[in-house]
N, C-alpha and C positions, 0 to 999 in steps of 0.2 A: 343713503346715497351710495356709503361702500357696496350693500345688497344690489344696488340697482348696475352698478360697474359691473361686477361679475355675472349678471345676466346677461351683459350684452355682449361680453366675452364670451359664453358658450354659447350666443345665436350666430357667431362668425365663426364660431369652430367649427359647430354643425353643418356650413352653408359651406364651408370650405371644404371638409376632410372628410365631407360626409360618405361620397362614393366608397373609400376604402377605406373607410371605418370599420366594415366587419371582417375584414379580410385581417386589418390588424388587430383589433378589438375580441373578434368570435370566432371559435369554431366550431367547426360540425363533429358529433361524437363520434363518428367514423374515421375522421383526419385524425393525424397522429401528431403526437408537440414534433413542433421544429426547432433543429438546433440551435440556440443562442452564435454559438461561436463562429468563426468567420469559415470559410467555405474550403478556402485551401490550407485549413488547420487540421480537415476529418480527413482517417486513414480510409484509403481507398482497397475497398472488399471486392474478391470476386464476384458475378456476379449470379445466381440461381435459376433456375430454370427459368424462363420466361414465361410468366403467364399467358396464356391463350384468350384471346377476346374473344367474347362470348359469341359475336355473329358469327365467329371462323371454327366454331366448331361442329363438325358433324357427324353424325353419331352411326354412321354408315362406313367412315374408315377406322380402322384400330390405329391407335394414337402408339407412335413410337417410343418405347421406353428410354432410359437414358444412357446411353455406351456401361455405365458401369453396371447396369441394369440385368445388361444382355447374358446370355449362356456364351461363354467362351468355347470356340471349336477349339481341339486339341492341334499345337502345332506338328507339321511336317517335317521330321529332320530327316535327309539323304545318309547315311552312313556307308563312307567308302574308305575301302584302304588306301592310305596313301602310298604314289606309286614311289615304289625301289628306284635309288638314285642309279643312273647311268654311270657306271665307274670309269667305262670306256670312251663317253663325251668328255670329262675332265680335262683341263690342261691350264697352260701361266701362258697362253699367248690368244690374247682375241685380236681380233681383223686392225683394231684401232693401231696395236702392239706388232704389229708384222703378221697377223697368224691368215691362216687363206678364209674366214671366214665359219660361222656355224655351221651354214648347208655346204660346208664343201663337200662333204661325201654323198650330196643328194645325186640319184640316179644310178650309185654306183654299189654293184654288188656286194653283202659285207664278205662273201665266198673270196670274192677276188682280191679284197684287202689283207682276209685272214692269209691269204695264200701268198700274195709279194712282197706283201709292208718284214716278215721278217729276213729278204733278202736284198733288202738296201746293202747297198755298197759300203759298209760303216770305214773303212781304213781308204777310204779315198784321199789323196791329198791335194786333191780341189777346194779351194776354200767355198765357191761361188754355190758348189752341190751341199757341201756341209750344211751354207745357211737353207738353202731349201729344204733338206733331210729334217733337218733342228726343226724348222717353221711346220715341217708337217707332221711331225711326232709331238709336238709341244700344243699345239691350237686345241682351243677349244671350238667344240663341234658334235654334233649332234650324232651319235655312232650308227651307221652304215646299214641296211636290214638286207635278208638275205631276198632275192627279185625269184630267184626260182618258186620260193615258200609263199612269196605276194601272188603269183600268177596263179599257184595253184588256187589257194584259195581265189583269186577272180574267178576260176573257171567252175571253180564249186558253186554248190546254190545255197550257202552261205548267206545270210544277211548283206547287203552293204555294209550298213553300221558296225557289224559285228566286226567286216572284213578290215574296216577303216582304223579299227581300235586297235583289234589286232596288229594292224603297220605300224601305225604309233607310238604303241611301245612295247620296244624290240626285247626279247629274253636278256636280261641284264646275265652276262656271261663275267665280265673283266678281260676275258683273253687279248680283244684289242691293246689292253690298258698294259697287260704283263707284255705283251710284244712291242710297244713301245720303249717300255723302261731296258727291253734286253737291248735292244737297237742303241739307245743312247749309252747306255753303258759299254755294250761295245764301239762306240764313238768315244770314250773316255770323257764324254759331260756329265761328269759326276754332279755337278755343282744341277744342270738340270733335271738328272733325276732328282735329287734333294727335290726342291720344288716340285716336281710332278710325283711325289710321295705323299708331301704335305696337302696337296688338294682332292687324293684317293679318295671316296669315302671308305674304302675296305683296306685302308693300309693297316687297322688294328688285329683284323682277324682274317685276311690272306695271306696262306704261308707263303706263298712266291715274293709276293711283295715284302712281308716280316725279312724275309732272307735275300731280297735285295736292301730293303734298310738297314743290315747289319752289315752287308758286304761296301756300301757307300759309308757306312761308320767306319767298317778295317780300313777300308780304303784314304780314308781321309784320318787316319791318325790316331780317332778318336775313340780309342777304346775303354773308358769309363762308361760310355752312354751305350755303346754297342754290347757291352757285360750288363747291367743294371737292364734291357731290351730282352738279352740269351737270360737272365735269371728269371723273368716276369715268365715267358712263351715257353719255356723248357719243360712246363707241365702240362703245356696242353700239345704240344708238337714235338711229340718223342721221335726223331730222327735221327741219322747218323751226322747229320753236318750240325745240328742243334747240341748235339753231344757232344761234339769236338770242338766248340765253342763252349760250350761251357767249360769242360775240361783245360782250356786252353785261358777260360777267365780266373779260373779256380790257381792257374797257376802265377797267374801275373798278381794275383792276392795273396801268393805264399800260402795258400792251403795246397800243400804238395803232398799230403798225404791222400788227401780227397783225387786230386790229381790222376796221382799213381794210380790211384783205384780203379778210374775212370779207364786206363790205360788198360790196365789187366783185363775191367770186363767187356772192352770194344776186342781187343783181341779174341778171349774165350768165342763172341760171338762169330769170327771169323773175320775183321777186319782188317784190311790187309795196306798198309798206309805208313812203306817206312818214312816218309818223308816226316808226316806227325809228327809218329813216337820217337823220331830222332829230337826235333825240336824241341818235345815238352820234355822230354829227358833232360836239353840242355837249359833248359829254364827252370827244374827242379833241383838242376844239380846233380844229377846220375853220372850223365856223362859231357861229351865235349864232340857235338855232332859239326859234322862236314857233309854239307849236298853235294855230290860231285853232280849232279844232273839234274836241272829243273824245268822243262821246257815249256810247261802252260802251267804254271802257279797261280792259283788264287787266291781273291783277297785277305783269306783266312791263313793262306802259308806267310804272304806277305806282310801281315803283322805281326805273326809269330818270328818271321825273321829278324824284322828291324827289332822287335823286344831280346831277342836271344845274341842280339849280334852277331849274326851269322854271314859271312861273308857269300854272296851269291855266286853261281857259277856263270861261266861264258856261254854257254848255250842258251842261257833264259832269256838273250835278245833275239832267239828264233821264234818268240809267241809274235802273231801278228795282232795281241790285244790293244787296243789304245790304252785304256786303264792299267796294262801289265806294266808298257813302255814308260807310262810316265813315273808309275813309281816308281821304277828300276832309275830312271834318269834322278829322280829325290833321293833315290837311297843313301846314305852315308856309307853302305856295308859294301859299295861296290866299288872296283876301281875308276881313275876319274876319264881315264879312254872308254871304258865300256858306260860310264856316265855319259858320256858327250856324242856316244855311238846311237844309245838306245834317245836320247834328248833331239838329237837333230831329224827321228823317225818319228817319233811323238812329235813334234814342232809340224813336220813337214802334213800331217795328217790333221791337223786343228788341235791336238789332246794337250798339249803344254804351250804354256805361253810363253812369246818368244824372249822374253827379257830372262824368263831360266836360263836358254841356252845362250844367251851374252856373255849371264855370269858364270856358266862356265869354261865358256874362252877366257873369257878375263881373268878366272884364278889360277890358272897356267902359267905354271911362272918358266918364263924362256930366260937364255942369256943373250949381253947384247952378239953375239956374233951369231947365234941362233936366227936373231931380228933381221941381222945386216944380209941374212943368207936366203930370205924367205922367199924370193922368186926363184931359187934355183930349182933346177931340175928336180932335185932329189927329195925337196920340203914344198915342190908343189905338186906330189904325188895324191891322192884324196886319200887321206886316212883320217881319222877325228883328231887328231893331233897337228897333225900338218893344218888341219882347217883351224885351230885355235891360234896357230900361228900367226897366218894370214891374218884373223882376225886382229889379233895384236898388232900386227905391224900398221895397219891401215889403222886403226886406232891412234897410233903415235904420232904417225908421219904427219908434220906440219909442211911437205911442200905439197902444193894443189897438183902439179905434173905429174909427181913422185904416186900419189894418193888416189890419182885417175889408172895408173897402171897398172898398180895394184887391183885394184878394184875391176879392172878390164880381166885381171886374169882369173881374179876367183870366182866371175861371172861366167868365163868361159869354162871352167872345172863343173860348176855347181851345172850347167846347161849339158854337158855332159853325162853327170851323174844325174841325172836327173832329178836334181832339187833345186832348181832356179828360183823356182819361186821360193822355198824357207830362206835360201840364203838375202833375197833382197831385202823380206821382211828382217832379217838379221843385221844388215849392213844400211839399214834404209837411215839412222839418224846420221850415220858418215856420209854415205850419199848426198843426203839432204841439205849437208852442212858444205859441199864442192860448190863453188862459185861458178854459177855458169855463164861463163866467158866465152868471148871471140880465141881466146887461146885454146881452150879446150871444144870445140867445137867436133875433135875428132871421135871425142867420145862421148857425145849427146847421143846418137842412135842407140849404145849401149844404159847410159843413163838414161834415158827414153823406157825404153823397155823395163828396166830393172824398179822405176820408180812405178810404171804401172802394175807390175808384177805385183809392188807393196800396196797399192789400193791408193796411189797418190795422187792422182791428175791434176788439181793444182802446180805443184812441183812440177812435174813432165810438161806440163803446156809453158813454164818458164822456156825451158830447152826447145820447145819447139818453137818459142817466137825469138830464143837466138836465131835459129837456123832463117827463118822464114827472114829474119831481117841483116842477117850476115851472108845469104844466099844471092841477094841483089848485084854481089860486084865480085862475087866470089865462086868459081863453077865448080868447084870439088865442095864448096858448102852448098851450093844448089842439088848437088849429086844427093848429098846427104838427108836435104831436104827435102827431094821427091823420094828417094827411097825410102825414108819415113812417111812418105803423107795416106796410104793405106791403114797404120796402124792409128794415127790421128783422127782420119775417119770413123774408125772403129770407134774411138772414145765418144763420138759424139760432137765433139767440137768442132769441126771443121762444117762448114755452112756448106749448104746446096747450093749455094752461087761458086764458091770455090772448088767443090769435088765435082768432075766428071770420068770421062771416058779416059780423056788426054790423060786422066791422073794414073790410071793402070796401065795406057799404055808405056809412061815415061819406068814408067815399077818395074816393069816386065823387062825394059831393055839394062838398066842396071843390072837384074837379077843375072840374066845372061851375057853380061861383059864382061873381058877379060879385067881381072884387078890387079894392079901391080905386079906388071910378068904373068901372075898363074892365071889359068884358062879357068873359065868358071864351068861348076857343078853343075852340067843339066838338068839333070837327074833329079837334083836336090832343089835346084831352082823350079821346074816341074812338080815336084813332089808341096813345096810353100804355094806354089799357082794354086793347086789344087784343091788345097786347103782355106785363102784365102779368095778364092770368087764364090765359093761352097757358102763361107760365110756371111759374106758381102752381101750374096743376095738372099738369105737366110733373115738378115736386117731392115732387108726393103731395098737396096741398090739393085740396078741391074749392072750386070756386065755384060759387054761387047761379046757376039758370037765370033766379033775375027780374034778375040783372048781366049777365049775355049777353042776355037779350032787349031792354034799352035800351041796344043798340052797334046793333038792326036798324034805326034811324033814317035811316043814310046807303045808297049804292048797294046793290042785292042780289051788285051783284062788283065786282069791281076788279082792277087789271092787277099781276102780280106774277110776278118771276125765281122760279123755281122749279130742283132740281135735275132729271138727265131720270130721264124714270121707271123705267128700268132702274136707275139708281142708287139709287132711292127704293126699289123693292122690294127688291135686293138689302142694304138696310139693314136692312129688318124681318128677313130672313130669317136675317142675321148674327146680331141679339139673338135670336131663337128659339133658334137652333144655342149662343149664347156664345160668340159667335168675338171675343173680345175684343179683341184687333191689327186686324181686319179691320174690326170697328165703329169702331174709332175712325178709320182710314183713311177710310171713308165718309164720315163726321160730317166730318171737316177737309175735303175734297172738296165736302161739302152747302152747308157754312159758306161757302167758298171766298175769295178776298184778303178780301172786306168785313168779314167776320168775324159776329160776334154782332150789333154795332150797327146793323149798318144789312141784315140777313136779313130777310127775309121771318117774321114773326111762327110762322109755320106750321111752320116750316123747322124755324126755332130751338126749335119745341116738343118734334119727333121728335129732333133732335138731345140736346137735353137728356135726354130720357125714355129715348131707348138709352142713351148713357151710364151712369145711371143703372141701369137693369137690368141690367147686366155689368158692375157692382161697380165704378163712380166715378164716385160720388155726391159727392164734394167737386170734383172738376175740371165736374161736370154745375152744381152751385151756382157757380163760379166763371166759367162763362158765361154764366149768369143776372143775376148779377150784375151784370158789365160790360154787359151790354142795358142793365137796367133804372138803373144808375149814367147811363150814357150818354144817356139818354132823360129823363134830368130828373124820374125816379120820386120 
């Protein structure tokens, strides 16, 4: 019975599982085992060449081997030198920074740069040109190629390619780079040479530059680094100023024999330099020298001085250097009037800043009867002392009346001498700190003026909306309020609904009326017309032909500095083109040391107007301004 049961069990197994019975049960000796284990348990292999099925093959193409198979062609490497860095593109100011751009010099001769760029005006005591000079000696930009050298080759038969490589990269010279750094340095931006030293690539091994980084070392004080600099270079650049540097380092380390030595063999060679061997004498201990005469000292005497303590002589404020004047104004060795003499010429030029020459008004010690006397006659002479004075006294004085007068007279002194503008920058936080009231309303036009002078407009637009709204009910502050509204225009402030015609002509009749008894200045009021409709429309205003035709009262000409006229055409030609870098190099040339103030009206017009049309239009107002500030507009 049990037998018979399990028969009948495997005739249902059969009947059942029979289809894939052999599939589980057999295989073919070809098949290969399969794995027991679960499927996502096996590591996953690359996988082998792919077999080819047997229909697809045919024996008529050569079967490709496999990539690693193949013969490797040898690769292609280009081997080129890399190009020499441009020492001359270098600079710390790009377009983002104020600078005029990379391509500013596209189009422009580098003949023409080499030739003007080192006759910038450097002692100008324009602030407005300074920042332009600074922004175009500082930018980085791509250096200049020479256009005669490019034509020729055009006209040659020359490759293109060849001709093309060739313009692109220019004979790496540096000269641009050394005429920069002399420009700023005779600008006294020491602080921006430093920086445009650090970005040379050839500041290690060009001796112009080695010997301007040693001379911004004397310069700045720092004579550890500027000796450890003269000891490194003194074996490869045997010169006489390297020599006398070191000589001069040998002594501040008390190797005074070494010193002396030095001494004896620059002389044997013929060197002829008593100022020197006066000083290193006195730093050795020889002797006890006296300069009686120093009139262009460099920054090598000038450290040697301040180490020797040597008292400087009167003549040395005859250098027209910025870098000479500001140390002479640092010096400790000098007295504090020739301090405060050579500090208010550096100040007035950009090279010192103005909080030096505050502090040295303020360490002037006056008495009070000195104070009580400071308007007279005789202590409001312009000497550097008598201006320390002034400075004090306005300093002290707590009445607003008292402090407006003051302030009226040292304004009319500095306008005088021509330093209006240092002085406002100097008096601008007492300025700032006058209350402007309906009381003082008589000396807003002067505050007006002084505050722009200082770069304030803020401030000045306070004073002009006294007048504008103390003007309404009051005709001597209405007086004061058209006779300012030309220089308000200048600023920009004043809307094209508010300025017209009527505004120059109410200007023009002020200018020319009698003031309290005196007859007014034709002459001088003529000579401001001219000045400011020059600029007016230099800006974009027009002026009336019936205001230019009552200035035809005086000469039909007059004598007047002009730039030459090659200079003058190549300016127009510059704004045609947009040679941006290059107009502006003109314009500072045009201008020349005098600056704005005292240009030729005509000069100053083209100047403004290119400007202007090659996109700065705020530094083209910020020379209009100083004119017209300076001119008593």
């Amino acid at each position: 019975m049990k037998f018979k049961y399990i028969f009948l069990v495997g005739i249902v197994w059969l009947v059942l599982f029979g289809s894939i019975a052999p599939i589980v049960f057999a295989q073919s000796p070809e098949s290969k085992p399969r794995p027991l284990a679960p499927l996502n348990s096996l590591p996953v292999l690359p996988p082998l060449l792919a077999p080819v099925p047997p229909q697809s093959l045919d024996v008529r193409k050569p079967i490709n081997p496999p990539p690693s198979a193949r013969a490797r062609a040898p690769l292609k490497i280009n081997v080129q030198e890399l190009d020499e860095i441009d020492s001359d593109s270098v600079g710390t100011l790009t377009e983002e920074q104020g600078g005029f751009g990379f391509k500013m010099w596209e189009g422009t001769d580098r003949s023409l740069v080499e030739k003007l760029l080192p006759k910038l005006p450097a002692n100008s005591s324009s602030r407005a040109m300074r920042s332009l000079m600074r922004r175009l000696l500082l930018s980085v930009a791509k250096s200049p190629v020479n256009i005669d050298l490019l034509e020729n080759r055009l006209a040659s038969k020359q490759p293109a390619r060849v001709t093309a490589l060739a313009v692109a990269k220019p004979k790496v010279t540096g000269e641009l780079l050394a005429s920069r750094i002399e420009r700023l340095l005779a600008m006294g931006d020491v602080a921006a040479v430093d920086g445009l030293l650090k970005v040379a690539p050839n500041r290690d091994t060009d001796p112009t530059l080695l010997k301007n980084k040693t001379d911004v070392l004397f310069l700045s004080n720092d004579n550890a680094r500027a000796c450890l600099l003269v000891a490194e270079k003194i074996t490869n650049i045997d010169t006489t100023y390297w020599q006398k540097a070191l000589i001069y380092c040998q002594a501040l380390a008390g190797d005074h024999d070494k010193a002396n030595l030095g001494v004896d063999l620059l002389r044997e060679a013929g060197e002829k330099d008593d100022v020197f061997f006066g000083l290193i004498s006195s730093l050795t201990g020889v002797g006890n020298f006296v300069i009686t005469s120093l009139s262009n000292p460099t920054p090598l005497y000038f450290s040697m001085i301040r180490a020797a303590k040597v008292k400087l002589p009167k003549d040395v404020t005859s250098s027209n250097n910025s870098a000479v004047l500001k140390t002479i104004a640092t010096s400790p060795n000098a007295n504090i009037a020739l301090r405060i003499d050579t500090a208010e010429r550096a100040e007035s030029i950009g090279a010192l800043d103005t909080d030096v020459l505050r502090q040295l008004y303020a360490g002037v010690v006056f008495s009070k009867k000195e104070l009580d006397n400071a308007l007279s006659q005789e202590s409001a002479e312009s000497t550097p002392l008598s201006s320390a004075l002034l400075y004090r006294k306005a300093l002290v004085e707590n009445i607003p009346a008292v402090k407006a007068e003051i302030l009226s007279e040292v304004f009319k002194i500095a306008r005088e001498g021509g330093l209006y503008q240092s002085t406002a920058r100097v008096y601008h936080h007492i300025l700032k700190g006058l209350p402007a009231t309906q009381d003082l309303t008589w000396f807003a036009p002067e505050a007006v003026r002084a505050l722009l002078a200082a770069d304030d407009g803020p401030a000045a637009q306070i004073w002009f909306n006294v007048l504008r709204t103390s003007g309404i009910m009051d005709e001597k502050v209405a007086a004061l309020r058209d006779q300012l509204a030309p220089l308000e225009r200048l600023t920009g402030q004043m809307s094209d609904k508010d300025w017209g015609a009527r505004k120059i002509d109410n200007w023009w009749k002020l200018e020319i009326a009698s003031r309290e008894g005196k007859s007014a200045d034709v002459e001088a009021a003529q000579t401001r017309a001219t000045l400011l409709y020059n600029i007016i429309e230099a800006l974009g205003d027009l002026v009336p032909t019936r205001s230019w035709e009552a200035l035809l009262d005086g000469p039909p000409q007059t004598t007047a500095v002009m730039p030459q006229p090659a200079l003058w055409r190549m300016l127009n030609q510059a704004v045609v083109e947009e040679k941006r870098a290059e107009t502006v190099l003109i314009c500072m040339l045009a201008l020349g040391q005098s600056g704005p103030t005292q240009v030729n009206p005509i000069v100053l017009r083209q100047v403004v107007l290119s400007l202007r049309l090659v996109g700065l239009a705020s530094d083209a107002r910020a020379l209009a301004l100083e004119a017209a500030v300076a001119a008593g507009l």
